[in-house]
C-alpha positions, 0 to 999 in steps of 0.5 A: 314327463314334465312340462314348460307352459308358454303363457301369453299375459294380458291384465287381469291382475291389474283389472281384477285388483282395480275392481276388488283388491284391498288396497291401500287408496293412493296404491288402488288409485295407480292400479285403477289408472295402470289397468286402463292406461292405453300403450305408451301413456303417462300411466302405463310406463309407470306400471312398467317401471313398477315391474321392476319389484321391490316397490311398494306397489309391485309388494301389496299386488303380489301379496294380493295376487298370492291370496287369491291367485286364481282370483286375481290371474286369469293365466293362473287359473288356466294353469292351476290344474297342472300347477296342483298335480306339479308338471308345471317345471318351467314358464314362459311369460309372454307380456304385450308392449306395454307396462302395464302387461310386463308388470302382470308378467313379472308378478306372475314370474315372482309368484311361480318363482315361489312356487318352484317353477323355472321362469322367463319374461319377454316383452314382445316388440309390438304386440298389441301396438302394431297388428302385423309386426307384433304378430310376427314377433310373438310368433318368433318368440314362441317358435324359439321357446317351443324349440328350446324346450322340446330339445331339453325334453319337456312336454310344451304347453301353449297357454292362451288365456290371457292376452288378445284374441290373434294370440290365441290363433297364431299360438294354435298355429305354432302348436300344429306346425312345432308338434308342441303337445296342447293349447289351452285355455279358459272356457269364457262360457263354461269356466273351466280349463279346455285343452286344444290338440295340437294337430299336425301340419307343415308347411308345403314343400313348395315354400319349404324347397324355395326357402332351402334354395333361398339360404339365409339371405340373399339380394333381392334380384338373385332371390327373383332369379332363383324363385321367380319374381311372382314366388318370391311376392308370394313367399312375402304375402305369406310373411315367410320371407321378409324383405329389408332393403335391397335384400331378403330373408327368411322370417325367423320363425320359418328359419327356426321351424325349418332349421334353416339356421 
């Protein structure tokens, strides 16, 4: 069965191409700059006005990047085993916000594009700028693409290589709850690609019942008198429900995995 692989993005492509690629010096400079550039600085909005193709800088860092792919993307090599025996039908890019990590993305997304495969980027709201809401968001983005792609009947493989270490866990976490088929990664010890099975969980029935009950929205106090005030509280804690104003709703996420519309 073929295969869509979600993949979080991180900067390796930046990083390694800073510390070996041969580029031309005002090029290298940028690079260096763009692979160290904290979110929303000066220099990270230029790598990501860089990912917009077509320039110079975006051209000499694909070129790179298609030399050597396994060199220069930490996300590549993890997938390269199921690029080589050609299950690899579509991707998922899931960048951080920053420039710096949509444009490894879209490098990313021209390479596989070359290679065949079906791809999409997403730069997700927050991530990696504020811990709870970027969390949040990813998990969003990976319960929608993960539904996606199961109902095209695609195997759904969660690569967590690149990215931050929270990724992995709330990757792992969607994999278990969404029944998608592997998490893996490469082994920083050993070096080698290390699958991850995706073992079954669900949310307990007590959340399940309180958020059927809940609907899609409701105001605050019809929620508290439906639920009790202390389960809805309880609900928010557990980032099920999320308030907004004088009303409440389902997180996406749980509204998605739970078909809750």
């Amino acid at each position: 069965m073929s295969e869509a692989h979600v993949v979080t993005v991180g900067t390796s492509i930046l990083r390694n191409a800073a510390q070996r690629g041969a580029l031309p010096p005002a090029i290298l400079a940028k690079v260096r700059a763009w692979a160290q550039a904290p979110p929303l600085s000066r220099e990270d909005v230029e790598a990501g006005e860089a990912a917009r193709r077509g320039g110079e800088e975006f051209r000499a860092l694909l070129q790179l990047l298609a030399s050597e792919p396994r060199v220069y993307s930490a996300e590549l090599n993890a997938m390269w085993p199921y690029l080589e025996r050609g299950s690899v039908a579509a991707a998922a890019l899931l960048a951080s916000d920053s420039g710096a990590s949509h444009l490894c993305a879209a490098l990313l997304e021209e390479y596989l594009k070359a290679g065949g495969v079906e791809c999409e980027v997403h730069r997700v709201s927050e991530l990696g700028r504020s811990f709870e809401s970027g969390l949040y968001n990813l998990l969003d983005v990976v319960v929608s693409l993960t539904v996606k792609y199961k109902g095209r009947g695609l195997r759904v493989y969660l690569n967590a290589t690149g990215g931050f270490k929270l990724e992995t866990a709330v990757l792992y976490l969607a994999a278990c709850l969404l029944g998608a088929d592997r998490v893996y990664y490469i082994h920083e010890a050993m070096r080698e690609v290390v699958e991850l099975p995706a073992l079954p969980l669900s949310v307990d029935h007590r959340f399940v019942d309180a958020l059927r009950k809940l609907g899609p929205e409701a105001e605050r106090g019809e929620a508290e008198r439906v639920l009790g005030r202390g389960f809805l509280l309880e609900l928010e804690r557990r980032g099920l429900v999320e308030a907004l104003g004088s009303r409440v709703r389902a997180r996406r996420w749980a509204a998605l995995l739970l078909g809750l519309g």
